[in-house]
C-alpha positions as CSV (number, residue, x, y, z in Angstrom):
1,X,-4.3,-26.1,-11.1
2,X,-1.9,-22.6,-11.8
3,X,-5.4,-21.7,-13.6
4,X,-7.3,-21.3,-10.8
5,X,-4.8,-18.1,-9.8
6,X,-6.0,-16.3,-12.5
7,X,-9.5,-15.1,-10.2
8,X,-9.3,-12.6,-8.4
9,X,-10.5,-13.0,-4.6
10,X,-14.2,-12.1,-5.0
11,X,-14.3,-14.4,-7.8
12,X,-12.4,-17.5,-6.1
13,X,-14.9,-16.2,-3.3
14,X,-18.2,-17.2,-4.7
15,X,-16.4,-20.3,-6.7
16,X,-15.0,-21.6,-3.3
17,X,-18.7,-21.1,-1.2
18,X,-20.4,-22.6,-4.4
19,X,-18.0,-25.7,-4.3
20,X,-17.0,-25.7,-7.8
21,X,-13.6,-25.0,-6.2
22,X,-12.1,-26.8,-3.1
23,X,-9.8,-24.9,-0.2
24,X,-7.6,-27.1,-0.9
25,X,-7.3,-27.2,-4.7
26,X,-6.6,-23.7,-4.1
27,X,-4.0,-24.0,-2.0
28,X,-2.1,-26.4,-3.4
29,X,-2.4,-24.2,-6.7
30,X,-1.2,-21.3,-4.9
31,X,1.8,-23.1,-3.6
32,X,2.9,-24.4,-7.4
33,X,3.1,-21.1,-8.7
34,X,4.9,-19.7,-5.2
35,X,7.3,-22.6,-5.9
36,X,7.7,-21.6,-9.6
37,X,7.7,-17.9,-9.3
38,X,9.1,-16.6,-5.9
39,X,12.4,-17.9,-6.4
40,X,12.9,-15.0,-8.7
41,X,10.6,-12.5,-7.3
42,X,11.4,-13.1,-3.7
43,X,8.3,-11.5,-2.2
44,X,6.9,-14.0,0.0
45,X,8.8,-14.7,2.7
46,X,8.9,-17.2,5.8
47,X,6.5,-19.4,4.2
48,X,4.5,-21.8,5.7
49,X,5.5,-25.5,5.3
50,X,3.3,-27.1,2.9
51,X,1.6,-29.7,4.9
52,X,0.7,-27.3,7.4
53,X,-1.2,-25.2,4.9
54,X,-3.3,-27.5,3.3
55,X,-4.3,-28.9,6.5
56,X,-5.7,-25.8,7.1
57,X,-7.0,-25.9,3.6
58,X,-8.6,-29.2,4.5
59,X,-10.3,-27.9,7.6
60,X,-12.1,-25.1,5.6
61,X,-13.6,-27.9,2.9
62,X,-14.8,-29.7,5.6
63,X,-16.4,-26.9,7.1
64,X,-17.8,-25.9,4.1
65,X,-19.2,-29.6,4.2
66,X,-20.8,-28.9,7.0
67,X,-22.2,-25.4,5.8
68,X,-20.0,-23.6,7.4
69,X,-18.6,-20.4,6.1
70,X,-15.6,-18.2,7.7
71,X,-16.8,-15.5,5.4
72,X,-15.8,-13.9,2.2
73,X,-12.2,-14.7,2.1
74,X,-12.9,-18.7,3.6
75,X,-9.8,-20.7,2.6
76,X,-8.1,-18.3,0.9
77,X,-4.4,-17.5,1.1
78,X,-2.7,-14.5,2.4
79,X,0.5,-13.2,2.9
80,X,0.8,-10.6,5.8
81,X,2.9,-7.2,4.9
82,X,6.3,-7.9,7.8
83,X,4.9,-5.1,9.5
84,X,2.0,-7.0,10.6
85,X,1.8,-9.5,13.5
86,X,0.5,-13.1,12.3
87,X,1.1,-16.0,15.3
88,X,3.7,-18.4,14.1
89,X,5.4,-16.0,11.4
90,X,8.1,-13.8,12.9
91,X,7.6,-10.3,12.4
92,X,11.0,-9.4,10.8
93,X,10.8,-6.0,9.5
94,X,12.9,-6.7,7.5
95,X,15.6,-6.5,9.9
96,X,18.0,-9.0,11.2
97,X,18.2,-7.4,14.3
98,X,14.3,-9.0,14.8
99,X,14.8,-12.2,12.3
100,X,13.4,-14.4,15.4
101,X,11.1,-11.9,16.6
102,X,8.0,-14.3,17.2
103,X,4.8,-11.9,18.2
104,X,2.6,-12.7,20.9
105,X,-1.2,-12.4,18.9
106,X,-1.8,-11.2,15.2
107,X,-2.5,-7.7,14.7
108,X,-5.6,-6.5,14.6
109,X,-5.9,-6.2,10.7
110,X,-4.4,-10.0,10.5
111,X,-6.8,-11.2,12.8
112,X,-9.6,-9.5,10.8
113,X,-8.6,-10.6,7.9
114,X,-8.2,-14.4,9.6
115,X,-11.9,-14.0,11.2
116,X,-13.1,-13.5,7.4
117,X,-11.9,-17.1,6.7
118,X,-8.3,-16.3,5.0
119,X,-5.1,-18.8,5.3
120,X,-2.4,-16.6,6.5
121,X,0.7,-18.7,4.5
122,X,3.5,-16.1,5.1
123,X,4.6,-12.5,5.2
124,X,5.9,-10.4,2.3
125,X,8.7,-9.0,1.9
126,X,9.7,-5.0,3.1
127,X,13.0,-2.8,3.1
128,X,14.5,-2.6,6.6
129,X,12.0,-0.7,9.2
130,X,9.8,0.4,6.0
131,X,11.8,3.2,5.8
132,X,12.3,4.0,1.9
133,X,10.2,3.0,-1.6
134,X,12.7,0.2,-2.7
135,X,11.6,-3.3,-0.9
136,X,15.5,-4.9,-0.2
137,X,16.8,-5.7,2.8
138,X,19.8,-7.4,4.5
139,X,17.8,-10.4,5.9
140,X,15.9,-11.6,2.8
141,X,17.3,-9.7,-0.2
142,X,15.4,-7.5,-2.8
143,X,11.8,-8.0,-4.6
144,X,12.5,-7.2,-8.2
145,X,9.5,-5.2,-10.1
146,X,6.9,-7.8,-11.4
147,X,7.2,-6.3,-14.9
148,X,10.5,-6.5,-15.3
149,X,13.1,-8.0,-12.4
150,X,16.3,-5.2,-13.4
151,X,14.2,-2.7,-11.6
152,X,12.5,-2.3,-8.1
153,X,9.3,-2.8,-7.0
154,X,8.3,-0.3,-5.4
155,X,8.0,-0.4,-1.1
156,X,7.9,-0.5,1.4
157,X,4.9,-2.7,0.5
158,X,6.7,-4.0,-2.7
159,X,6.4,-8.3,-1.6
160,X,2.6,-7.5,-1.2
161,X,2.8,-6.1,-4.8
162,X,4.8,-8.1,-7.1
163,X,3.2,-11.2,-5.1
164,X,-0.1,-10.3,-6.3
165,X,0.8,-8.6,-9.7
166,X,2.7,-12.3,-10.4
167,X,-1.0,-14.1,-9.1
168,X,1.0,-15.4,-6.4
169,X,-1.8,-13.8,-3.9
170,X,-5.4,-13.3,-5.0
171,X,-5.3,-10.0,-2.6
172,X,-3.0,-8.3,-0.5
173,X,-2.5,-5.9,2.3
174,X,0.2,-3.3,3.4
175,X,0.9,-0.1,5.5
176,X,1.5,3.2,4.0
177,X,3.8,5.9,5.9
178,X,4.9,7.6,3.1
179,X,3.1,6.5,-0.2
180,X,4.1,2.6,0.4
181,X,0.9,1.0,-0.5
182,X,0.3,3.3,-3.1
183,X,3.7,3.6,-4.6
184,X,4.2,-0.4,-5.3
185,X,0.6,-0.9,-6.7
186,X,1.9,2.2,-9.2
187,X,4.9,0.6,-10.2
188,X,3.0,-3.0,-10.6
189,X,-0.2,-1.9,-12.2
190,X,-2.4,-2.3,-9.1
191,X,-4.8,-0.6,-7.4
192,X,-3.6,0.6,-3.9
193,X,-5.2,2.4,-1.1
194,X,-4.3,4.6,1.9
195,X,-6.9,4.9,4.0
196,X,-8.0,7.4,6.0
197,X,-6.3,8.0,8.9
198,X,-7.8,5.6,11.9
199,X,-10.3,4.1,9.2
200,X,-7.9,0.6,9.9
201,X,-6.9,0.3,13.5
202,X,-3.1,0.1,13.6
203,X,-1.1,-1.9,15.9
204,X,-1.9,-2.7,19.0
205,X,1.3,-0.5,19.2
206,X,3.4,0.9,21.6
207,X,1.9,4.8,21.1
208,X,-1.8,5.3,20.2
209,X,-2.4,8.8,20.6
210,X,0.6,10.7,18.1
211,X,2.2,8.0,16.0
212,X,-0.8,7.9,13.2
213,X,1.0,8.9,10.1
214,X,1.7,5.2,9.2
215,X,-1.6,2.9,8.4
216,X,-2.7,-0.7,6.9
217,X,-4.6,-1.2,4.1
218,X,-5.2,-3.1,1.1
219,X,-3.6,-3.7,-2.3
220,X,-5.9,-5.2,-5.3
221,X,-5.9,-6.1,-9.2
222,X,-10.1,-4.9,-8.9
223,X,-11.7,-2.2,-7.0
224,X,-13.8,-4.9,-5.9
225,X,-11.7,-6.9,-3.7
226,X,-9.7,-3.8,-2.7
227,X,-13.0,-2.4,-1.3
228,X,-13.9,-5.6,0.2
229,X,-10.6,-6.1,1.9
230,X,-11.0,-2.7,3.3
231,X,-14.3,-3.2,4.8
232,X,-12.7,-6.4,6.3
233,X,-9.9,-4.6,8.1
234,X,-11.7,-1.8,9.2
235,X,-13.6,-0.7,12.0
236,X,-13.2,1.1,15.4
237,X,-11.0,-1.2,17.9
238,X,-10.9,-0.1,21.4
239,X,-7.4,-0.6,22.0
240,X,-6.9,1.9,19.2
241,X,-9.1,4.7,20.5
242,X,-8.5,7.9,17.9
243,X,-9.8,4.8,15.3
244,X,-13.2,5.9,13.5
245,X,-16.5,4.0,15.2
246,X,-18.3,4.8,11.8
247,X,-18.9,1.7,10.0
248,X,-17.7,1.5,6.0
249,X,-20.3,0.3,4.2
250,X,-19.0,-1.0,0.2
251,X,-22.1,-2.7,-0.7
252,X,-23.6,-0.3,-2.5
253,X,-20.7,0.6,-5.0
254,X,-21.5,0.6,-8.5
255,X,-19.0,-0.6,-10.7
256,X,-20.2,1.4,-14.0
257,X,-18.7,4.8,-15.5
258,X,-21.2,6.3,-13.5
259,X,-19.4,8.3,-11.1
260,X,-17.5,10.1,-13.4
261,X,-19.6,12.3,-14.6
262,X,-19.8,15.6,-13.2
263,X,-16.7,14.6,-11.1
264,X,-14.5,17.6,-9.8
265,X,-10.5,17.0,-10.2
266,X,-8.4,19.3,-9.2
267,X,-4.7,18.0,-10.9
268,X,-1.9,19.3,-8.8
269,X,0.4,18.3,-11.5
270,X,4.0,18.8,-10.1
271,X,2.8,21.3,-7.8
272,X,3.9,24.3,-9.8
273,X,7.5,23.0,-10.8
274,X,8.0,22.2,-7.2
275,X,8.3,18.5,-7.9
276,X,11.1,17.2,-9.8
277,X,9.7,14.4,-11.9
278,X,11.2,12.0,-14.6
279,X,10.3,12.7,-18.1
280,X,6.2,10.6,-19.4
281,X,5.2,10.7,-16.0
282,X,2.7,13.5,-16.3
283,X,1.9,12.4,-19.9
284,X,0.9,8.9,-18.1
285,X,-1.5,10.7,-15.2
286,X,-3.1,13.0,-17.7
287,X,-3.9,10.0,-20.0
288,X,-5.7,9.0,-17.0
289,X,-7.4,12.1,-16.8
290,X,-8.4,12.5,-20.2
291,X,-10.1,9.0,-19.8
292,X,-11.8,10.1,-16.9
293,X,-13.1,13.3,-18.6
294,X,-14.4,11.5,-21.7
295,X,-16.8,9.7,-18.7
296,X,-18.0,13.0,-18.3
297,X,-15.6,14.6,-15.6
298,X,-14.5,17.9,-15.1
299,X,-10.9,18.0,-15.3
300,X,-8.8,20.9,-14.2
301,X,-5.1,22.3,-13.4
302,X,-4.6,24.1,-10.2
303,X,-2.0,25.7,-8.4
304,X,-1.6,23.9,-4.9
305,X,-2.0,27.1,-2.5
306,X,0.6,26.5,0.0
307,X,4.4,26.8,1.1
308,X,5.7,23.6,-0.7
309,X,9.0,23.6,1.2
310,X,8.2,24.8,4.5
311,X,5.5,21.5,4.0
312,X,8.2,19.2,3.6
313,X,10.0,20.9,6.6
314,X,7.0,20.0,8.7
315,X,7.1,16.3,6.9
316,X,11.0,15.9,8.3
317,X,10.2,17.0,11.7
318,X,6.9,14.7,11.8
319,X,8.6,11.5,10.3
320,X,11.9,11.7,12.7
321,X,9.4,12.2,15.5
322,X,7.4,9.4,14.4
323,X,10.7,7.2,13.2
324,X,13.5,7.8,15.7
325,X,11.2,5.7,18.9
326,X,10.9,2.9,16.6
327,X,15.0,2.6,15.4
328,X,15.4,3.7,19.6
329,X,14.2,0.9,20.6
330,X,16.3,-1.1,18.6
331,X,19.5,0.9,19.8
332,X,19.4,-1.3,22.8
333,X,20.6,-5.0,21.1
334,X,23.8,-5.6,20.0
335,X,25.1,-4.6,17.1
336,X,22.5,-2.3,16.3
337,X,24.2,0.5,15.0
338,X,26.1,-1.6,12.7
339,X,23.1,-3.2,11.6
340,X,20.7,-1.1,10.8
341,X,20.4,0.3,7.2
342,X,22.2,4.3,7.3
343,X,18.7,5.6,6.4
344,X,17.9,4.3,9.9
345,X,20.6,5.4,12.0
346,X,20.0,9.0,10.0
347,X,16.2,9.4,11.3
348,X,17.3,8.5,14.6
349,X,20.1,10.6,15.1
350,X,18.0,13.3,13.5
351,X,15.9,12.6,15.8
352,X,17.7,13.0,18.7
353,X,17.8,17.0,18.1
354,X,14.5,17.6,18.0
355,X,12.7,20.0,20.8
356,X,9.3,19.9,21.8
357,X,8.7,23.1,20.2
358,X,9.9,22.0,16.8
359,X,7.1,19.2,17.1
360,X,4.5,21.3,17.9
361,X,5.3,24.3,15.8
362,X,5.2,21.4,12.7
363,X,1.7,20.3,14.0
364,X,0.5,23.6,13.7
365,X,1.9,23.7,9.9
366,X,0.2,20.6,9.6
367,X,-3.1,21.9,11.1
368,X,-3.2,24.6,8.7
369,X,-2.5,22.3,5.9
370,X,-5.4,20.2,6.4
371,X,-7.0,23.6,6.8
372,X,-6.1,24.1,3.9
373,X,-7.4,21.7,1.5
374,X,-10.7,21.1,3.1
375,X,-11.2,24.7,1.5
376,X,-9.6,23.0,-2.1
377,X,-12.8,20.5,-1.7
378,X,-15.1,23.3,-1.8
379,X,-13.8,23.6,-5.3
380,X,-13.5,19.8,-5.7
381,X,-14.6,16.5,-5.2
382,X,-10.9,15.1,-5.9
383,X,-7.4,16.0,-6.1
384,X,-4.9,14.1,-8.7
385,X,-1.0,13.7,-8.6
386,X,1.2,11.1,-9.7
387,X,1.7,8.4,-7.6
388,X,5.6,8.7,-7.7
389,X,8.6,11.1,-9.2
390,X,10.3,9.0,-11.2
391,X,10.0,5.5,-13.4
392,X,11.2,2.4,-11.2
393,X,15.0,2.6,-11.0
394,X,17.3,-0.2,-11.3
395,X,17.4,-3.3,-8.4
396,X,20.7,-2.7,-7.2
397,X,20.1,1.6,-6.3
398,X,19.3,2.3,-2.6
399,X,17.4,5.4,-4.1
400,X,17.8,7.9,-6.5
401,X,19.9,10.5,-6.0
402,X,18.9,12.9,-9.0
403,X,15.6,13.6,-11.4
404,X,17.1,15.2,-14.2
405,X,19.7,17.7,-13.2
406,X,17.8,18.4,-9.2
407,X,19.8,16.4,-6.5
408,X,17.6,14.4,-3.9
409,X,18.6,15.7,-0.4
410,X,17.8,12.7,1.6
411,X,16.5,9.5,0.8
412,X,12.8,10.1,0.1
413,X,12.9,13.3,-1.4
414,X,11.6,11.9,-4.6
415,X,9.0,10.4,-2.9
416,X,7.3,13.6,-2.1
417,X,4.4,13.9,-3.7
418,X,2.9,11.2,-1.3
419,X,3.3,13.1,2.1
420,X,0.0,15.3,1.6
421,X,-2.5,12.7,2.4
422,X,-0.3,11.1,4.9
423,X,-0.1,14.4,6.9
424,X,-4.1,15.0,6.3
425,X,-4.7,12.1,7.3
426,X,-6.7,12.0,4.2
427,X,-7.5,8.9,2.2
428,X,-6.1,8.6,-1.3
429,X,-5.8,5.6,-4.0
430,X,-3.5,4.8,-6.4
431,X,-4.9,3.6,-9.9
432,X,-2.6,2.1,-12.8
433,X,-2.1,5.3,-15.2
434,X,-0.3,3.7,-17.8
435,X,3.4,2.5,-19.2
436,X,7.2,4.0,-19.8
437,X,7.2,5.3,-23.3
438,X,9.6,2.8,-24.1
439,X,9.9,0.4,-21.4
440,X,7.6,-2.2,-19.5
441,X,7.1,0.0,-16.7
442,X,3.7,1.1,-15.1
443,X,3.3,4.0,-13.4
444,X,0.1,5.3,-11.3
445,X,-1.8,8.5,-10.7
446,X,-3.4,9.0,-7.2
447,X,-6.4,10.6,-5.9
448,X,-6.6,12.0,-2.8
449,X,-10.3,12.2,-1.4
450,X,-12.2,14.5,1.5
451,X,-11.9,13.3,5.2
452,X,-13.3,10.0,5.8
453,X,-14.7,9.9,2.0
454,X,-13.0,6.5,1.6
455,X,-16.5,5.1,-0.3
456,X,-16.7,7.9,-2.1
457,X,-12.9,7.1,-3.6
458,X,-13.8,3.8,-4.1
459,X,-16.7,4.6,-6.1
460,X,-14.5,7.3,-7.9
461,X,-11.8,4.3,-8.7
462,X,-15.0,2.0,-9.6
463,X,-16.2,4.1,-12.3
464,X,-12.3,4.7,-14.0
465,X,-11.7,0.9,-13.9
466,X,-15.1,0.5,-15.8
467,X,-14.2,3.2,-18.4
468,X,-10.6,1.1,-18.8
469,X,-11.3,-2.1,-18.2
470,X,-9.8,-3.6,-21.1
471,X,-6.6,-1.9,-20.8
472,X,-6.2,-3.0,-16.8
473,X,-6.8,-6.3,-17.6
474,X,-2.8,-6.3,-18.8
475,X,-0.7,-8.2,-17.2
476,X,3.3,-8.7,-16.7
477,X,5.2,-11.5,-17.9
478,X,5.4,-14.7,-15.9
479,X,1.7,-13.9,-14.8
């Protein structure tokens, strides 16, 4: 049955409703390859007991018998992101301060994502908290890159990743605080999106008004079933009330080079030398440009306008604001603070010396950011950068501590180059740009579109998978 893992979610969608495949064939040929595969990839973790899944397999065949359909995703598995709340999973984090954390109802993007007919068969693996691009933790271990296992994946999203990259998921989902659905889908030839801010209701959580720097969303091998995922998880929730009422419509997405032409990208490169990134990484995004301008679109280099540092001042002060509740709450059990990962116990104590004023002074920086760049989209329609500083690093680095001869001052640094949708609250996708001159290694470019134009970067990532959609259609060893 592993065959039947080659389809990709819309595809095993109309198979499954048209009965030329069964739930349960499905399931039980998702489960082989999990058997096979995650032993060395490690990205699905807590899984289900067999039995138990294709039971549940069973029930949707039968309902299916009975011409009744869930919807689009009926009987197919999914892993949830350990971020997310799914009812009989624990929701870890990746810590084993919460490894028998059992939540009380699935979050709202699980339940969605149930509601559509999906099999939730485990979680997928994280780093500690989500804090950091490198999925390893002290509870389950480290995911290993799905193109080659010496090197990381990619997080905090990097089980979501390297379980679908491997075809051990037909689609997943994630959260992205700080480039980590769009940093593992780089690193693992995907197609990852941040949405925009409040397009996918987050939590329920303990803040709903401030914390809204972090978001779910979903992870793909086709712009189809990325899209489609989207629309399923999003959607105004009352219980998350700064979440957009405005419905996202996908249906109308053309998947031809289309789009392309005329298209205004403005490439922010490095950011004027401000970025310190490893050698063939702007030779891979600007391959992907140049393929996106022989579709007709209109590529040019611009400077990026504003104080770089004094942005990533206003990033610090936003993330320890955002992070040091979160590692507070954990401060409380035993052995906390020689539990936690150091990265933790760093944004908390940080944390701890911030003033009101610092936080609001940064929201002004912020404010005139966004500012900022809705002038930029006068000029354009898009704005390109690479999806990550460097190549993926090898498994057993917490995080690297130099690109070329620049030091990394804390343990994101090289991660930077992701924080300017986050703080706009802007959507922006990652799409596969291409390989390490010498080594198996993808790397991926993102665009980062206007406010709330999440169709419009779908349509925009339609049209570049139709230009190369021979080239995506590579695919690591193993899978």
């Amino acid at each position: 049955m592993s065959h039947i893992t080659d389809f990709n979610a819309s595809e095993l969608s109309e198979r499954i409703q048209q009965k030329q495949v069964s739930c349960t064939e499905l399931m039980q040929a998702y489960l082989q390859r999990i058997n096979t595969l995650n032993p060395t990839f490690n990205a699905i973790v807590n899984l289900a007991p067999a039995d138990q899944l294709l039971a549940q397999a069973k029930q949707c065949d039968d309902e299916l018998a009975q011409g009744q359909s869930r919807g689009w995703l009926h009987g197919i598995p999914q892993a949830i992101k350990d971020t997310g709340h799914a009812l009989g999973f624990p929701s870890t984090f990746g810590s084993r301060l919460l490894a028998a954390q059992m939540p009380r109802a699935d979050s709202i993007m699980t339940a969605r994502m149930k509601a559509a007919g999906a099999i939730v068969i485990g979680k997928t693996n994280m780093p500690e908290l989500g804090l950091g691009s490198h999925t390893f933790n002290t509870l389950f271990g480290a995911t290993p890159n799905a193109w080659d296992t010496t090197v990381s994946a990619g997080g905090s999203s990097g089980g979501a990743a390297v379980a679908l990259a491997q075809r051990m998921l037909p689609v997943a989902d994630g959260s992205d605080f700080m480039g980590s659905l769009r940093n593992p889908a780089g690193w693992n030839h995907l197609f990852g999106m941040r949405p925009s801010q409040g397009r996918v209701p987050y939590g329920p959580g303990a803040d709903v008004w401030v914390d809204q720097l972090g978001t779910e969303g979903p992870m793909a091998r086709s712009v189809r079933d990325l899209a489609r995922l989207l629309a399923t998880q999003a959607g105004h929730d009352p219980r998350q009330p700064l979440s957009i009422n405005t419905p996202l419509d996908v249906s109308g997405i053309a998947y031809t080079p289309d789009a392309l032409k005329g298209l205004r990208v403005g490439w922010l490169g490095d950011l004027g030398g401000h970025l310190a990134i490893e050698e063939g990484i702007l030779d891979a995004c600007e391959d992907a440009l140049r393929a996106m301008q022989t579709a007709g679109a209109h590529i040019e280099p611009t400077a990026a306008g504003f104080d770089t540092q004094a942005l990533w001042e206003c990033w610090l002060i936003w993330r320890r604001a955002l992070v040091g509740p979160k590692a507070a709450a954990l401060m409380q059990l035993p052995g906390a603070r020689e539990t936690l990962k150091p990265e933790a116990l760093w944004e908390y104590d940080n944390s701890l010396k911030l003033s009101f004023m610092d936080f609001q002074l940064a929201s002004q920086k912020r404010t005139g950011f966004y500012n900022h760049l809705l002038q930029m989209f006068e000029r354009f329609d898009v704005l390109a950068l690479p999806v990550a500083q460097v190549w993926p690093f090898p498994l057993q680095e917490r995080w690297p501590q130099k690109i070329g001869d620049r030091a990394m001052d804390t343990y994101h640094r090289w991660m930077e180059c992701t924080i300017y949708a986050t703080l706009a609250g802007l959507p922006a996708i990652s799409l596969p740009a291409g390989f390490h001159p010498t080594r198996p290694w993808p790397m991926g470019i993102q665009l980062i579109g206007k406010p709330q134009g999440d169709q419009a970067l779908l349509q925009v990532a339609a049209a570049y998978e139709a230009v190369r959609a021979d080239w995506l259609d590579q695919r690591p060893a193993a899978a």
